[in-house]
Backbone as CSV, one residue per row, in Angstrom:
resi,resn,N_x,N_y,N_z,CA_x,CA_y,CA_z,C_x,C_y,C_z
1,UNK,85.900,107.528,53.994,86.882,107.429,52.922,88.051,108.364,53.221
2,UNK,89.474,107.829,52.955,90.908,108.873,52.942,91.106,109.066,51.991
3,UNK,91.902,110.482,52.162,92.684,110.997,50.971,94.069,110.406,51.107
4,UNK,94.510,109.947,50.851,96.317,109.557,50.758,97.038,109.707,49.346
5,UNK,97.919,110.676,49.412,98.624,111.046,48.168,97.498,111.216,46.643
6,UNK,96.718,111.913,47.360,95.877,112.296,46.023,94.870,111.075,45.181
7,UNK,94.555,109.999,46.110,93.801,109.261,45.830,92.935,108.694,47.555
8,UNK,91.723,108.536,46.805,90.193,108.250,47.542,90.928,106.792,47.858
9,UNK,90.761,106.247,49.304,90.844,105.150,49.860,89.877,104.601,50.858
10,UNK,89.007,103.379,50.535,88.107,103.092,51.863,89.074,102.743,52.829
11,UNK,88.060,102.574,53.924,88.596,101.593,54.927,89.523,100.272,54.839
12,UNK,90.847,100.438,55.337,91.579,99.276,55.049,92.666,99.563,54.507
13,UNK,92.697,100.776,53.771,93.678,101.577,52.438,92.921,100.797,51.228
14,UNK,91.905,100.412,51.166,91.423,99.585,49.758,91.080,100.977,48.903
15,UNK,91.702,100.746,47.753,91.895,101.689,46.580,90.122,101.055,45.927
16,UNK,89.572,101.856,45.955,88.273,101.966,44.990,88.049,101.529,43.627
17,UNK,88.990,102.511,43.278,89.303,102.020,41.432,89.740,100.937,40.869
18,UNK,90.364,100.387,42.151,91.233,98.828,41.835,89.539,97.955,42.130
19,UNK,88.731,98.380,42.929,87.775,97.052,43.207,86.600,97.298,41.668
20,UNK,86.653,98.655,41.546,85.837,98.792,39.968,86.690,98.208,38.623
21,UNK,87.691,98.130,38.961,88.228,97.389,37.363,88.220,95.913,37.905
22,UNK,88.142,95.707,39.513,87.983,94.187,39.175,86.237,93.516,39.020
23,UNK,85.502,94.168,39.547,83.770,94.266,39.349,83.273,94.898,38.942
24,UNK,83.654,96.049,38.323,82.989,96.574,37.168,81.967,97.570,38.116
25,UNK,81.070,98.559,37.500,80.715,99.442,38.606,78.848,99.303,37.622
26,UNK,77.824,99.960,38.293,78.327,100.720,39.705,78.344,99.543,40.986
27,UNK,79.192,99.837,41.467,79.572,98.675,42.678,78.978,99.632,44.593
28,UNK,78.871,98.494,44.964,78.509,99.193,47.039,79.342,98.287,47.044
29,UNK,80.361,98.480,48.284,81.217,97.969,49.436,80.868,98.256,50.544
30,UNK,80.987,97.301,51.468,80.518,97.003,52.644,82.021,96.490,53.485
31,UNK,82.000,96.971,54.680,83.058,96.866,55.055,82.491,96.022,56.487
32,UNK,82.959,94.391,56.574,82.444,93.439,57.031,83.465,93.948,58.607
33,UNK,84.452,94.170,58.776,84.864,94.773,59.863,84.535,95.646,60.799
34,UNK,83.571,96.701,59.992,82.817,97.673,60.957,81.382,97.404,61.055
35,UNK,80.940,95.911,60.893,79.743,95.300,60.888,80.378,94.459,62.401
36,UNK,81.391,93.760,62.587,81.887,93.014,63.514,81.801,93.737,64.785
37,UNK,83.004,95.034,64.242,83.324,95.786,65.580,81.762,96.677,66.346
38,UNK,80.656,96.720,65.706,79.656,97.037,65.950,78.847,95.911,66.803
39,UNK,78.859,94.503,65.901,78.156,93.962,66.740,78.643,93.714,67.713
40,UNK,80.094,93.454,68.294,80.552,93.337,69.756,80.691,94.032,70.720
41,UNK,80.217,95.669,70.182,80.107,96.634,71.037,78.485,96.420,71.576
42,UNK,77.693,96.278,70.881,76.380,95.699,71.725,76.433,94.324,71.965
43,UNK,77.281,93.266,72.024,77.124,92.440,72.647,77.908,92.394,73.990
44,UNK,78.927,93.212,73.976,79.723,93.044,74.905,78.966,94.560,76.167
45,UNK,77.892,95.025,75.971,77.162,96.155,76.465,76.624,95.861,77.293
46,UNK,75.910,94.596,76.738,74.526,93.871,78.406,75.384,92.886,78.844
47,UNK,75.306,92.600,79.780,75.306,91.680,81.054,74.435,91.174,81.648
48,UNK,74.020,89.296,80.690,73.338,88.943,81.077,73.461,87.537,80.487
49,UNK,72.566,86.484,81.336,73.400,85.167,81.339,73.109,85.023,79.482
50,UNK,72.064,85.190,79.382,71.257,84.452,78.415,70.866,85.796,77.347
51,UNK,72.225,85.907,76.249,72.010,87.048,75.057,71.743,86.635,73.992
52,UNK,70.606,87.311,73.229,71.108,87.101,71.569,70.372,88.638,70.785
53,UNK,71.837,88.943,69.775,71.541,89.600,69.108,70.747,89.550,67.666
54,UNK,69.836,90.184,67.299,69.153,89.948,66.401,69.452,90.890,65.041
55,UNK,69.918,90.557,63.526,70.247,91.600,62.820,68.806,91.590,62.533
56,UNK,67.998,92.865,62.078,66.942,93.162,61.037,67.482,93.062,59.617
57,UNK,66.670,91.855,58.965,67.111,91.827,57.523,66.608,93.033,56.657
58,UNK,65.334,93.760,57.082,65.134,94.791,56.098,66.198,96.069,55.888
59,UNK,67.398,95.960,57.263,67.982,97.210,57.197,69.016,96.771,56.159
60,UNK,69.324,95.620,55.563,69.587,95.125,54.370,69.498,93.622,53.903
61,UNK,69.280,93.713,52.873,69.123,91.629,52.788,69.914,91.332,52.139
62,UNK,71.093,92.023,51.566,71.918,90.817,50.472,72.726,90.097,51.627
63,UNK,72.533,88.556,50.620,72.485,87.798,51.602,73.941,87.650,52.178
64,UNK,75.305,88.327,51.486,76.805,88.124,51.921,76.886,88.825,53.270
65,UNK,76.048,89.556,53.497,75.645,90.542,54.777,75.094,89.486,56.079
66,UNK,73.607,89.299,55.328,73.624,88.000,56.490,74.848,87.005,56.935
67,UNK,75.526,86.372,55.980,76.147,85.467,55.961,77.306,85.886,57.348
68,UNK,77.572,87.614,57.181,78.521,87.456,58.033,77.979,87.800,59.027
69,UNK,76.384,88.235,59.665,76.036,88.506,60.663,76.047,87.034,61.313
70,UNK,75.405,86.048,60.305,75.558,84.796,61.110,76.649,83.957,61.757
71,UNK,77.984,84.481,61.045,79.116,83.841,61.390,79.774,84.438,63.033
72,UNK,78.908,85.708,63.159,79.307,86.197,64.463,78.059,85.710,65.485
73,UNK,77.356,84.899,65.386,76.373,84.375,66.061,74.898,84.997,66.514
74,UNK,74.833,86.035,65.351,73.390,86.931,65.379,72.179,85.878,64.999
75,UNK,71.300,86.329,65.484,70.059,86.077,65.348,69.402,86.701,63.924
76,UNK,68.411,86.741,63.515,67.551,87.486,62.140,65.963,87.474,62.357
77,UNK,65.632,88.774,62.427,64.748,89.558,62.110,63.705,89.603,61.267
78,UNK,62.968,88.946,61.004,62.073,89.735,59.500,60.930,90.016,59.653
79,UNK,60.805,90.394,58.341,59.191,90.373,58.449,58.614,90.174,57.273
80,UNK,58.959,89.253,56.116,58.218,88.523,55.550,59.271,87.370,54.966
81,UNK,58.071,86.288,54.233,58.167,85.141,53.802,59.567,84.931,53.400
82,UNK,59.899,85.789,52.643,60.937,86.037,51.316,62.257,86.082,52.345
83,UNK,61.959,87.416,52.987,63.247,87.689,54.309,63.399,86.080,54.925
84,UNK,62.443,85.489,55.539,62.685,83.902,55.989,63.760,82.977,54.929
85,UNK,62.772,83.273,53.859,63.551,81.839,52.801,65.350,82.613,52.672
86,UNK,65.399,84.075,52.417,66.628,84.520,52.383,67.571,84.306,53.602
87,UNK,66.842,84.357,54.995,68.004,83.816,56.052,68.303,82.269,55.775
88,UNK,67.334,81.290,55.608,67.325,80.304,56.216,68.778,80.007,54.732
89,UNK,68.710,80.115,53.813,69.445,80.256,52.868,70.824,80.732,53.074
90,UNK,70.586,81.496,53.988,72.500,82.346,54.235,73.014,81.566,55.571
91,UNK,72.198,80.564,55.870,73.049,79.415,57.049,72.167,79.791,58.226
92,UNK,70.773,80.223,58.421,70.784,80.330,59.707,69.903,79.103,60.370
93,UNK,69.714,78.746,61.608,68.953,78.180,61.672,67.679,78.558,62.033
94,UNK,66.395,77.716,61.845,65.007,78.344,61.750,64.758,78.891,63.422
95,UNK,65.267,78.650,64.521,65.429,79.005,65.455,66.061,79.785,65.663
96,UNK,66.714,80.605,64.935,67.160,81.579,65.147,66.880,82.845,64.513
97,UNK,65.698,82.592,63.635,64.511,83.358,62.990,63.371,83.856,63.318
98,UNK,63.266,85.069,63.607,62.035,85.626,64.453,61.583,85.772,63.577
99,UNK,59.858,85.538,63.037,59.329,86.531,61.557,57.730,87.389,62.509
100,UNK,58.612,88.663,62.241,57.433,89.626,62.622,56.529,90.249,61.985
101,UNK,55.800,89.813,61.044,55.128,90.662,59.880,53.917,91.296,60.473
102,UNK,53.351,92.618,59.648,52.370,92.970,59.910,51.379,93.624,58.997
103,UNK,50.129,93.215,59.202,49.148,93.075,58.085,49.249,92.249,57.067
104,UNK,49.697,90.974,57.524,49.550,89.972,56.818,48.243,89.075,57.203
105,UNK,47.847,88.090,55.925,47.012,86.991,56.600,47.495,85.790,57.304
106,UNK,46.810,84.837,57.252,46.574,83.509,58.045,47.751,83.280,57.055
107,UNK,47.696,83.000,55.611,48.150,82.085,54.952,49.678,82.254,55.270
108,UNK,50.134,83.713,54.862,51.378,84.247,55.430,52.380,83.277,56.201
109,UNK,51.625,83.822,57.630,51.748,83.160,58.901,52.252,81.996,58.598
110,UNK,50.856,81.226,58.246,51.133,79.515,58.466,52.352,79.214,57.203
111,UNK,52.508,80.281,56.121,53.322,79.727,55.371,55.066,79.744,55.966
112,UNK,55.189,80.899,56.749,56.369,81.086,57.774,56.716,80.342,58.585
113,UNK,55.674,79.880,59.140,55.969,78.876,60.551,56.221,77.109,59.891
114,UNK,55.971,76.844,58.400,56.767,75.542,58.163,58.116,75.788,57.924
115,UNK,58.355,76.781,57.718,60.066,76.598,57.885,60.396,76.564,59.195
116,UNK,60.002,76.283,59.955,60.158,76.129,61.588,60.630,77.038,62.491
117,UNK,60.253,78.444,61.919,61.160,80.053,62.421,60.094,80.058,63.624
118,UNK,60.427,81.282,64.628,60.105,81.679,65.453,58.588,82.772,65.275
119,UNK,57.440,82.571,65.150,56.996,83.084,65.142,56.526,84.772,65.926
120,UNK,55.936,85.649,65.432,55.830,86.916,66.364,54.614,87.435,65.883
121,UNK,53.266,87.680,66.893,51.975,87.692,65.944,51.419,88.950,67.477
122,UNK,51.396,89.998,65.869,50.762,91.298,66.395,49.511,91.506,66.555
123,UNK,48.677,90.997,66.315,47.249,91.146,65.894,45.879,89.988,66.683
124,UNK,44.743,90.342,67.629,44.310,89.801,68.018,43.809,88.627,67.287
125,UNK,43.131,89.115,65.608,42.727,88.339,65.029,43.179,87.400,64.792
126,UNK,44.384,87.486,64.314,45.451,86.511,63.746,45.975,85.455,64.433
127,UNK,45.893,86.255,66.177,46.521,85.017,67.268,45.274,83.978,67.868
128,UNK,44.444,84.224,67.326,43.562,83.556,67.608,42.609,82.340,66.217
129,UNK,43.134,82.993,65.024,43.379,82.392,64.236,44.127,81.225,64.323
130,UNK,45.570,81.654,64.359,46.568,80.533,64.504,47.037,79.854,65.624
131,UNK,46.069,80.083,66.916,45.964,79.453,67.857,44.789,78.273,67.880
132,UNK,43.609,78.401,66.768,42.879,77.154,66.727,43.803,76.551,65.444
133,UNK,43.881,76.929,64.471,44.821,75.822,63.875,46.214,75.405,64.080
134,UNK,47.015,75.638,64.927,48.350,75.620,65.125,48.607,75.629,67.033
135,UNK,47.686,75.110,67.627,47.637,75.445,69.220,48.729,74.755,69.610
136,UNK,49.852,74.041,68.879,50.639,73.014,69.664,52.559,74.243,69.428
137,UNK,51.959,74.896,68.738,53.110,75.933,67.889,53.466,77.312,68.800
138,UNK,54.400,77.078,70.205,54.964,78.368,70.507,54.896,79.484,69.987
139,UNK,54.113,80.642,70.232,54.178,81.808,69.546,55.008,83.013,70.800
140,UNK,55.274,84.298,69.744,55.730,85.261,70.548,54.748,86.365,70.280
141,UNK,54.548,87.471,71.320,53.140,88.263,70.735,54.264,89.632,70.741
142,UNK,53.776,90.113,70.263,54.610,92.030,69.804,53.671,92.777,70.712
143,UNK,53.966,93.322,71.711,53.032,94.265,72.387,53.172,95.981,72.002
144,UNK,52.057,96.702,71.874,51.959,98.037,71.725,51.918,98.482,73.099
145,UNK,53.372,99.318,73.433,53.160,99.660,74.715,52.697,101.454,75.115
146,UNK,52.197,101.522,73.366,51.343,103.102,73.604,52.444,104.016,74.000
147,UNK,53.651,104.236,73.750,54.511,105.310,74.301,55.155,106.136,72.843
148,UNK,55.254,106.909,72.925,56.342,107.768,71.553,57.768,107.793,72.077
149,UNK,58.541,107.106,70.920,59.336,106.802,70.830,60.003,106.462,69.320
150,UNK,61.247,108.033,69.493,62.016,107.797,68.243,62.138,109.024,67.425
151,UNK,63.048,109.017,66.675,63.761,110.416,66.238,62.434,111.412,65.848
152,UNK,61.592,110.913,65.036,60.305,111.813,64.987,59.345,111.271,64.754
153,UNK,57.701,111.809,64.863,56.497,111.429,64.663,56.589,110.006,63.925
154,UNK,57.358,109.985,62.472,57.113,109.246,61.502,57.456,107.673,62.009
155,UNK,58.811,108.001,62.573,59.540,107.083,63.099,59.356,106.292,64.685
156,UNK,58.107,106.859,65.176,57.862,106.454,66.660,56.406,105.394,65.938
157,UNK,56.701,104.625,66.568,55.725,102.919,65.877,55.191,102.596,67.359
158,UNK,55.445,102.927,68.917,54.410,102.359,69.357,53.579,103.306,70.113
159,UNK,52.808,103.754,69.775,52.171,104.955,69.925,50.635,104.053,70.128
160,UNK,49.715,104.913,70.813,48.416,104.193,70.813,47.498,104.347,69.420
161,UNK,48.077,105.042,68.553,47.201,105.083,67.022,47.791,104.269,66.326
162,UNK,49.119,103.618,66.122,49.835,102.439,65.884,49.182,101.306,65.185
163,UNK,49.319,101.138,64.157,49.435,99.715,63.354,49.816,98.701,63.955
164,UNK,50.825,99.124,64.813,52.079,97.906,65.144,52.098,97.108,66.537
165,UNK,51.675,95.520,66.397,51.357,95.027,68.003,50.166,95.425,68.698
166,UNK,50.147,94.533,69.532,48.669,94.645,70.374,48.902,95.250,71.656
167,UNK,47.683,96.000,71.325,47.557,97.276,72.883,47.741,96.313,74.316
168,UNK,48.263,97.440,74.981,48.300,96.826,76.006,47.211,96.847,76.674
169,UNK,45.977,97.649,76.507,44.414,97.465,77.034,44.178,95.974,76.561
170,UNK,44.500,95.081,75.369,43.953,93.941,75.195,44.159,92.804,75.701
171,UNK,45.480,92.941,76.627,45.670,91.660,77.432,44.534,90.832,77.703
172,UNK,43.364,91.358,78.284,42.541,89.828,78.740,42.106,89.287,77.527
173,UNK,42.033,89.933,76.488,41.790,89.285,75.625,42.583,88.462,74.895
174,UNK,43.839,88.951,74.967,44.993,87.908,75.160,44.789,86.116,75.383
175,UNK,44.841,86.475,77.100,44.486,85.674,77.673,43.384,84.810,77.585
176,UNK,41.971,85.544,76.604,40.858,84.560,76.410,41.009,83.778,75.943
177,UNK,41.977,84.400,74.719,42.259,83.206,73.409,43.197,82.095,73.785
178,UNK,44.262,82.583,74.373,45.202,81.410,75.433,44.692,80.488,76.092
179,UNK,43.318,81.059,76.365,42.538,79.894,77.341,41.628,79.161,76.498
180,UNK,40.894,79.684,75.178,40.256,78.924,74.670,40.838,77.830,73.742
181,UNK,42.470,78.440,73.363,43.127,77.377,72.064,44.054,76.517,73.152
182,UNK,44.508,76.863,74.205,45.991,76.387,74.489,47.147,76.721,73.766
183,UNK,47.110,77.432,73.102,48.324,78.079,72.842,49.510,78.573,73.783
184,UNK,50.623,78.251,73.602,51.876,78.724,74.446,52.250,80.004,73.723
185,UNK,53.104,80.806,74.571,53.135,81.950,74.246,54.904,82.470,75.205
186,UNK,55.582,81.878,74.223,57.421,81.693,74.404,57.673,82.872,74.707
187,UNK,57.563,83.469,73.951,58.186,85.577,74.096,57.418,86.515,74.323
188,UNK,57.750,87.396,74.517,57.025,88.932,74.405,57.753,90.082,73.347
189,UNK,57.412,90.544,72.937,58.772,91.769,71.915,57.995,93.058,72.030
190,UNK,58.439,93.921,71.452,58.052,95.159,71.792,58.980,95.978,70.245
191,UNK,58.522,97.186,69.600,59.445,98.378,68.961,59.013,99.072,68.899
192,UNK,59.263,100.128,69.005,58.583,101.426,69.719,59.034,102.297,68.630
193,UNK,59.956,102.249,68.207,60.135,103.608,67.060,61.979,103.234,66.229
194,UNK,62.571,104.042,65.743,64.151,103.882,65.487,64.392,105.062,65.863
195,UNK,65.815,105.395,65.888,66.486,106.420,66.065,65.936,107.597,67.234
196,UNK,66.416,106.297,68.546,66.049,106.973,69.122,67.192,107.175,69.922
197,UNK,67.474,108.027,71.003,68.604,108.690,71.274,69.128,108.370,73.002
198,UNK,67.632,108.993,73.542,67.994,108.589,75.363,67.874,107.099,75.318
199,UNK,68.913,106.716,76.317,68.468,105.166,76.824,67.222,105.107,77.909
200,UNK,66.797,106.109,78.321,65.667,106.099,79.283,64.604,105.762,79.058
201,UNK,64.470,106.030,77.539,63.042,106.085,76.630,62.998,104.504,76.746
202,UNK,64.048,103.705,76.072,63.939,102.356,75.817,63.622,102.076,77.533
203,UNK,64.270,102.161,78.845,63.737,102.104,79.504,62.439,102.072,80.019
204,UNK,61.589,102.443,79.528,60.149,103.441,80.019,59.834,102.341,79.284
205,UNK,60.073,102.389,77.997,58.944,101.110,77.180,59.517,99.252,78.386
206,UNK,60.583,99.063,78.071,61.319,98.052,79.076,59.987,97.504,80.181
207,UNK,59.881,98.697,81.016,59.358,98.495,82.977,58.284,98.020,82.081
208,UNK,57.022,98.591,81.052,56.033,98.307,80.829,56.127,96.606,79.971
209,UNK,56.956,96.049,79.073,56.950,94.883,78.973,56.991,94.075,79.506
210,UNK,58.035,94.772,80.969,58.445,93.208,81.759,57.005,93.442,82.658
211,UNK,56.195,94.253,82.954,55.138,94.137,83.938,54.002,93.370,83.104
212,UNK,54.209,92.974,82.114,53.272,92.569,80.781,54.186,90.997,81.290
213,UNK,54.958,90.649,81.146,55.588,89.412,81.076,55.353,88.784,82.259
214,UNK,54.863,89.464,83.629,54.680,88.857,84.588,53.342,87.671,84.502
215,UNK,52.858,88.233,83.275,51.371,87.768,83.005,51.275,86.520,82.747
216,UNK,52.222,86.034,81.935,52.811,84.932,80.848,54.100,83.972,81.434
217,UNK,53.417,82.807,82.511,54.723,81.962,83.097,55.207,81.067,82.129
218,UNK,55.187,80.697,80.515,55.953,79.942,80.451,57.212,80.491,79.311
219,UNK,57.599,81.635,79.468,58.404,82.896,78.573,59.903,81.991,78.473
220,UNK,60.051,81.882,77.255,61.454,81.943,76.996,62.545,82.877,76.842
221,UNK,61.929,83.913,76.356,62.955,85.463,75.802,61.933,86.462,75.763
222,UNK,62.776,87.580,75.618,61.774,88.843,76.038,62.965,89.753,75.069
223,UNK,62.024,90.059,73.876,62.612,90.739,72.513,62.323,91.923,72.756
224,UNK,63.516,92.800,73.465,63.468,94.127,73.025,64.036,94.483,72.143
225,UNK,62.826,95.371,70.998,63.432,96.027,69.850,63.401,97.211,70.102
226,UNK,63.370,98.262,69.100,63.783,99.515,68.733,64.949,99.740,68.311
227,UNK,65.023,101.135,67.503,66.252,101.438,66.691,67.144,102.503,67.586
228,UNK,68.107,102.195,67.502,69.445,103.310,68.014,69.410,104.763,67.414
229,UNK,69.826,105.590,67.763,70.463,106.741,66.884,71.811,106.820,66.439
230,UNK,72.209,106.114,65.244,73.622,106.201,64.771,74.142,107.551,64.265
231,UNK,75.277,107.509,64.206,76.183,108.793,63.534,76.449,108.243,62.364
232,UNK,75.615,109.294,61.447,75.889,109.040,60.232,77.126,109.707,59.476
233,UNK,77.742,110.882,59.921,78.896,111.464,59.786,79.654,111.683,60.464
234,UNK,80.640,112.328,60.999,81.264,112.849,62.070,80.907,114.038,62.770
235,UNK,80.868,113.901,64.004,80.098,115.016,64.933,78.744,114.762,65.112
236,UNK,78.045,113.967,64.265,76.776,113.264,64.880,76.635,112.894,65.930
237,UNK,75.683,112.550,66.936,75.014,112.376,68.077,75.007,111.091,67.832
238,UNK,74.732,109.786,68.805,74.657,108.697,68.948,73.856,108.251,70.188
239,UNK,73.421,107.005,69.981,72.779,106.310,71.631,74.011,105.755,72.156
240,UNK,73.733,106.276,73.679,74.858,105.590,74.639,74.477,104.513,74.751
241,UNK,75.141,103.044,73.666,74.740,102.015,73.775,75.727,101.199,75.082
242,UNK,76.364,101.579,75.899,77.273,101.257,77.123,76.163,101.485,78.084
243,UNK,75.510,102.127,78.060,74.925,103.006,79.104,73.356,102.625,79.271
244,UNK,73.262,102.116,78.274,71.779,101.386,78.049,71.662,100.350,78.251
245,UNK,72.879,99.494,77.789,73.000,98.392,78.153,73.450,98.093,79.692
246,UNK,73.895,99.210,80.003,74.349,98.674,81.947,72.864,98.850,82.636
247,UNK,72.417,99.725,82.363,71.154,100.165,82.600,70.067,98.733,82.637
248,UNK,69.557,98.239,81.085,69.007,97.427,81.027,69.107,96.154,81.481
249,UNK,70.606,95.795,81.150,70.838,94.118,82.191,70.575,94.049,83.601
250,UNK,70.612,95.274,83.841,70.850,95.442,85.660,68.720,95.207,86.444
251,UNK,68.333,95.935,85.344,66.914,95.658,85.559,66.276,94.446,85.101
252,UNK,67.011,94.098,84.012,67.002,92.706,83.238,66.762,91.256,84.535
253,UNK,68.001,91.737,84.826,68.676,90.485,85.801,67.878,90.452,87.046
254,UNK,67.852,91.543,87.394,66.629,92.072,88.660,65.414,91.069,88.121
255,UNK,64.773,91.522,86.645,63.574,90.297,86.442,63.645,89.290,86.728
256,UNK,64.613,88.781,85.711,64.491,86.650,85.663,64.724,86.499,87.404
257,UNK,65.191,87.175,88.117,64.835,86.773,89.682,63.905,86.830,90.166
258,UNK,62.864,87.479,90.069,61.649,87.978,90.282,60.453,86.817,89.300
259,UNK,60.979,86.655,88.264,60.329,85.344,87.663,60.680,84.023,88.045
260,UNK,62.019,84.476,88.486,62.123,82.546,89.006,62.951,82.151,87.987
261,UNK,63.235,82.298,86.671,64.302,81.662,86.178,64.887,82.860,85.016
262,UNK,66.027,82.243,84.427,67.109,82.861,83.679,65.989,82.837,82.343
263,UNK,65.578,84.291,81.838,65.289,84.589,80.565,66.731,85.017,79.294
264,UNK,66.059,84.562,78.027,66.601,85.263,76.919,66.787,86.647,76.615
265,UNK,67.497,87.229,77.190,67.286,88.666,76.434,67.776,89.190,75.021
């Protein structure tokens, strides 16, 4: 916010007081410009044939938010039912809907996957669940790649005591269930924590997915998540998202050669 001649101005010179006498308060503004210039700084970061950015709807859901993540050609995130019916609602298409929930049941699941979204299934039980009833239905699996990662304890999610995704000790078991349902298995994803700071870290988790993906020949995309470290004020610290991203496409691109064809990143 500016001071100019003794009055509070957001971004834009938009006078505050003028948007409360026209909506009445208490009012949030969102400034759809520094949502833009953000997402093209990570899109324009990797170098690689085949991008898509994904917003997380929990980091907000009203849906005028989606609306403009979708108009810049983002992808969406969720992780439950509700988050689904709210993208598919703000224009997106069900393909362009990952739903990652966790500690959910069967019903969940199967209730997500008729809106025709992208499924993402953390849990041995569950993929083997919805691999005898649903074996004809592309899934993506969330792997726990056991590393700490992220601003602190609270905030590091793939750790080996982790709730979140399946260990990477369980691969063959993975694979049992792949072999007993026929299930396809489109993606791999990974999130390791938020606010996290080195690009090396995301690295380190990275080498261990794609050596996980070698496992799995019929991969469409390979979902790396985790959270950035933003500056929340001025003089804050940030992730070198330039630097992560030269970093990652370069090893990226190195893969899909090594696999034989052009992945999603």
């Amino acid at each position: 916010m500016l001071l100019e001649n003794n009055r509070y101005l957001l971004s834009g010179g938009v006078d505050p007081l003028e948007l409360v006498e026209q909506y009445g308060c208490p009012l949030y503004v969102y400034d759809s410009a520094v949502m833009e210039r953000q997402y093209q700084r990570i899109l324009n970061a990797f170098k690689v044939k085949n991008l898509k950015i994904n917003y997380a709807c929990k980091a907000l859901s009203n849906i005028n938010i989606l609306r403009v993540f979708k108009s810049l050609g983002a992808g969406l995130d969720t992780v439950s039912v509700q988050e689904v019916e709210l993208g598919i609602h703000a224009g997106f298409a069900p393909q362009d809907i990952i739903y990652t929930p966790n500690c959910v049941g069967i019903d969940e699941i199967e209730e997500a996957e008729e809106f025709g979204v992208r499924i993402n299934i953390d849990n041995i039980s569950i993929l083997e669940q919805f691999g005898q009833s649903h074996p004809h239905v592309p899934v993506c699996i969330r792997i726990n790649p056991h590393i700490m990662a992220g601003g602190n304890n609270k905030t590091s999610v793939g750790h080996i005591d982790s709730k979140f995704g399946i260990s990477i000790h369980q691969m063959p078991l993975v694979h049992r269930v792949i072999q007993a349902t026929g299930l396809k298995v489109e993606g791999i994803h990974m999130h390791t924590g938020s606010d996290i700071l080195d690009p090396d870290v995301f690295l380190f988790g990275a080498e261990i997915l794609l050596r996980i993906a070698r496992e799995f020949p019929d991969l469409e995309y390979i979902d790396f998540g985790s959270g950035f470290k933003v500056p929340y004020k001025e003089g804050d610290i940030e992730t070198n998202i330039e630097e992560l991203g030269e970093k990652l496409s370069e090893r990226f691109n190195e893969f899909c050669q090594e696999y034989g064809r052009d992945l999603t990143l």
